[in-house]
N, C-alpha and C positions, 0 to 999 in steps of 0.2 A: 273495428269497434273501439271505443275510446271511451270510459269510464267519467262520471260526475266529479268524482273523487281520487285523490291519490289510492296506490295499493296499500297505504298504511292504514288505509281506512276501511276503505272497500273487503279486503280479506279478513277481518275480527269480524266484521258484520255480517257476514257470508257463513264466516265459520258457526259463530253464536246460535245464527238461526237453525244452521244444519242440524248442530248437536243437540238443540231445542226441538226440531221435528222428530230424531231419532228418538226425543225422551217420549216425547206428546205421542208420534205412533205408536212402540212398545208400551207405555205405562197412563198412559191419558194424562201424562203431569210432564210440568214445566221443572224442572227446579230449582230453589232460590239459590242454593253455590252455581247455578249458571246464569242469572240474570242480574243479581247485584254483583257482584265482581265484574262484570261486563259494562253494567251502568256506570261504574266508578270509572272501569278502564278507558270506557268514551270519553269521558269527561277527564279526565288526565291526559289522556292522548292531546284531547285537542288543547288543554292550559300548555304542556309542554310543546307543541307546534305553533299555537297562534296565542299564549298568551292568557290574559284574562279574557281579553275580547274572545279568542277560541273557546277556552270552557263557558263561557257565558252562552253559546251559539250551542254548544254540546245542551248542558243544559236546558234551553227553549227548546232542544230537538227531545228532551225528557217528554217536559211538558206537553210540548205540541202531541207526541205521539200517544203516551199513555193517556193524556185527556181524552183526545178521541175516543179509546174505547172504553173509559170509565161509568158512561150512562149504559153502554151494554153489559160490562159486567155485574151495574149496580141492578139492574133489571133481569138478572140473573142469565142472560144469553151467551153470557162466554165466562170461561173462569180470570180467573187473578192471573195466573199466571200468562194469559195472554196479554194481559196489557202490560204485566212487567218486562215479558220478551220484545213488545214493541218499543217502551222505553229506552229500554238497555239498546238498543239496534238505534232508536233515535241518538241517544248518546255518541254513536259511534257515526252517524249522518248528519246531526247538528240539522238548523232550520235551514231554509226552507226544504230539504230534502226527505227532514221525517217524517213531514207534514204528506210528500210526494208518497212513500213509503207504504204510509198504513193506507192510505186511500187505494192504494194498489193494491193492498193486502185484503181489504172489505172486498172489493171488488172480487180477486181471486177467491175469496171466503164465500162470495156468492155463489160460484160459478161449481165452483169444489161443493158447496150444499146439495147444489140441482142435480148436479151425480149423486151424491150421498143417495137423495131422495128417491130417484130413479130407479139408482139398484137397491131400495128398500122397499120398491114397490111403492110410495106415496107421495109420487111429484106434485099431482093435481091436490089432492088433501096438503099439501106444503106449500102451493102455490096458491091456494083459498085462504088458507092461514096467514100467509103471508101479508096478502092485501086485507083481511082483517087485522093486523097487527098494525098495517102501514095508514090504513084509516082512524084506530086508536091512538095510535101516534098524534097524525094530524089533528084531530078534533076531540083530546084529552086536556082538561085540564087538570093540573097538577092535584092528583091524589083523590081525584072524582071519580075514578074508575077502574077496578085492578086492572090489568093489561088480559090481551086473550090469553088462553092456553098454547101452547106451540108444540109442534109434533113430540117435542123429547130426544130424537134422534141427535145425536152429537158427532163430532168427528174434530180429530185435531188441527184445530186453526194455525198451529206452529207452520205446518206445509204454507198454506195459503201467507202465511208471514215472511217463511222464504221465497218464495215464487214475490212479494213485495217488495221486497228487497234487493231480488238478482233484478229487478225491473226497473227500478229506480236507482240503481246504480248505472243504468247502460239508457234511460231516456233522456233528452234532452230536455234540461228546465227550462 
């Protein structure tokens, strides 16, 4: 198996999310002395390896990642600190791989839901809800309509962020 990335890279991003799931299991929280220190240290990392051109790429890996999940946490479906620990992980993957990252990380997010659901007894009620939320989506215009209700059931996204992360450091882009 052969890595996207060097292990200067690879191992902070690995570690970040670890210690980020550890918080999110125990405490249902992210927290900010592990996410900003992190986003900094991506972004150092790569100015002292590649340059301005590396922190510049660190940086995009900010943006690209924490964008992504900024409309779900503006809509209340995940907290802050998820899109921070995405961030910070971006920092440390630079584009295009943060980009790879969190879409792997939705994905696993999905997948980790349907169990959540499962063992709470309300897959089918989660999976109605769902395709109601995913048709307000589609045929909402902005601010015409609250969004539906959604189970309420939570479960910490940090896992589904590492399981993003060990995944896109070992697929091929």
């Amino acid at each position: 198996m052969t890595l996207n990335v060097p292990l200067l890279v690879a191992v902070p991003a690995i570690l970040v999310a670890a210690v980020a799931t550890g918080a999110d299991v125990r405490a249902r929280r992210i927290p900010n002395w592990l996410t900003f220190p992190a986003l900094f240290a991506g972004i150092a990392l790569h100015a002292m390896t590649g340059g301005l051109s590396g922190a510049g790429n660190a940086a995009f890996g900010v943006l690209v990642a924490g964008g992504v999940l900024l409309p779900g946490w503006y809509m209340g479906w995940m907290a802050a600190g998820d899109v921070k620990l995405c961030a910070a992980v971006g920092a440390f993957l630079g584009y295009p791989l943060a980009l790879m990252m969190v879409l792997l990380s939705l994905m696993a997010g999905g997948l980790l839901s349907l169990a959540v659901a499962a063992r709470h007894r309300v897959l089918r009620r989660s999976l109605f809800g769902a395709a109601i939320l995913g048709a307000w989506a589609a045929n909402s215009v902005a601010g015409s309509a609250p969004p539906p209700v959604t189970s309420g059931i939570r479960f910490p996204f940090a896992a589904a962020v590492l399981c993003g992360v060990a995944c896109s450091l070992c697929l091929r882009t």
